[in-house]
Structures are given as C-alpha cells and as structure tokens.
C-alpha positions as CSV (number, residue, x, y, z in Angstrom):
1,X,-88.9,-9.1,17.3
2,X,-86.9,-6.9,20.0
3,X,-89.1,-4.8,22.2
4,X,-88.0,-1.3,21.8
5,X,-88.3,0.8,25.4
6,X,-88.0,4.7,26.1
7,X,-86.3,5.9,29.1
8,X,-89.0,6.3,31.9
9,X,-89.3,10.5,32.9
10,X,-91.4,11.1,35.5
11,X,-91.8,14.4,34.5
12,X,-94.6,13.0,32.2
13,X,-96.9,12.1,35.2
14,X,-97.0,14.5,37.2
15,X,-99.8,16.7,36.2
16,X,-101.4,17.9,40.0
17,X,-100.6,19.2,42.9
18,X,-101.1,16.0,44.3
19,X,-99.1,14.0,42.5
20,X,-96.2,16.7,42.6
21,X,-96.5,16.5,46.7
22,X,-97.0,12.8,46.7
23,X,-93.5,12.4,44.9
24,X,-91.8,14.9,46.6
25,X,-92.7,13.4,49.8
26,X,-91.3,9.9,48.9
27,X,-88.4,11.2,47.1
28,X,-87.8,13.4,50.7
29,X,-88.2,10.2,53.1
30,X,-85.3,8.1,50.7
31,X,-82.7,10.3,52.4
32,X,-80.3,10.7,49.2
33,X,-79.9,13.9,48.4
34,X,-79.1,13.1,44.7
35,X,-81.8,11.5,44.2
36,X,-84.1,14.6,45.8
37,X,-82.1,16.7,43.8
38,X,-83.2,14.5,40.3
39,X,-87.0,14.7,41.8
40,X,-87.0,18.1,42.0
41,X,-85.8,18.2,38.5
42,X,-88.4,16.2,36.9
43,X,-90.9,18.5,38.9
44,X,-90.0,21.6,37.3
45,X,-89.4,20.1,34.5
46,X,-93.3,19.2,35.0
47,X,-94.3,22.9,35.4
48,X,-91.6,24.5,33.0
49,X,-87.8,24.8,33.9
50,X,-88.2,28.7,32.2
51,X,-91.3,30.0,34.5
52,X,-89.5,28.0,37.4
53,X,-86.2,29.2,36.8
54,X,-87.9,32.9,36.5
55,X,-89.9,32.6,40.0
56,X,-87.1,31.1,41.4
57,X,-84.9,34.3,40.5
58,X,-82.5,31.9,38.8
59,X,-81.3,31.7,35.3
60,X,-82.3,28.3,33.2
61,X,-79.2,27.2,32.9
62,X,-78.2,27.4,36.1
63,X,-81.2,25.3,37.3
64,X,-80.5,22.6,34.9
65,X,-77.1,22.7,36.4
66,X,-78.2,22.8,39.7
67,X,-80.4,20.1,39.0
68,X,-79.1,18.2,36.1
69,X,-77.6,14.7,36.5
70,X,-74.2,16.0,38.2
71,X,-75.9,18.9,40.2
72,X,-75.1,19.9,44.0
73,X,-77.5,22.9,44.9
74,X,-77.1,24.8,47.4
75,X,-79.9,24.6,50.0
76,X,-80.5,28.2,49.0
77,X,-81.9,27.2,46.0
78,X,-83.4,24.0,47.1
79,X,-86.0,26.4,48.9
80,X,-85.9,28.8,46.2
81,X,-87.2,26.2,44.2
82,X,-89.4,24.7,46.0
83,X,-91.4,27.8,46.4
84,X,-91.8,29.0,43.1
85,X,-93.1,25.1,42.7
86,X,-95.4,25.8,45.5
87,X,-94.0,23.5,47.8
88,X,-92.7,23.9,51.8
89,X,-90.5,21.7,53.7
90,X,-92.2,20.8,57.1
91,X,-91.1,18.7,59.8
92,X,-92.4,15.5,61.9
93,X,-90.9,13.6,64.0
94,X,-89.0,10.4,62.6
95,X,-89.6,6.6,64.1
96,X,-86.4,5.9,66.1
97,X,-84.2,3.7,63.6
C-alpha cells in the first residue's frame, strides 16, 4: 500500500507571534534571499494575504507576485510587509566567517 504525502506549508504552523519571529529569524540568518522571500510568504499567508496586502498598501495580487514562487520584491515592500506583519528588521553584529 503507497503512502500518500501532502506538500508541507508552513503557513499551517504558525499560529503566534512567536512562532512567526522564530521563523522569520532562521529564514533571515540562511542568507538566500529567495528563500526569505518564500518565508515571508507563508507568513502572510498565515495572517491573511487580503488584510496583509491591505496594511501593506499593496494590492493581493501583487503580493502573491512579489512573493510567489518566482517573486523579486523590492526591499520597499519587504519592509512594507513586514510591518503590517508586525515585524522589524534589527541588527547585531555577525561572528567573523
């Protein structure tokens, strides 16, 4: 008998603050912006792409653009959407490599 699977969305999991910082922070410290890009997706996919999108002062379908599979936002709209997720960049000093 096969073992039948569904494709893993983080989206699904993040249900706090918490958890939305904690994966924000991890998905920051990787580096690849793609892959950023894809985290920030599932988050406001997490809190609603329309009240995102709204907050943001984007449209929805330019934030699933922006950050859909193939997206390349701006870092305009990086922040935008970060703020209306309630989130803030900060800086710290990085271990020499």
């Amino acid at each position: 008998m096969p073992v039948e699977t569904r494709p893993f969305d983080a989206a699904r999991y993040l249900d706090s603050d918490e958890s939305i910082a904690a994966f924000m922070d991890e998905a920051f410290q990787t580096g690849d912006a793609a892959f950023i890009t894809h985290c920030l997706g599932a988050v406001a996919r997490a809190r609603g792409m329309t009240e995102i999108a709204r907050d943001a002062g984007l449209s929805r379908e330019s934030l699933y653009r922006a950050l859909g599979e193939k997206g390349n936002p701006e870092f305009g709209t990086v922040l935008k959407v970060m703020r209306a997720l309630g989130l803030r960049l900060a800086t710290q000093t990085a271990a020499p490599a």
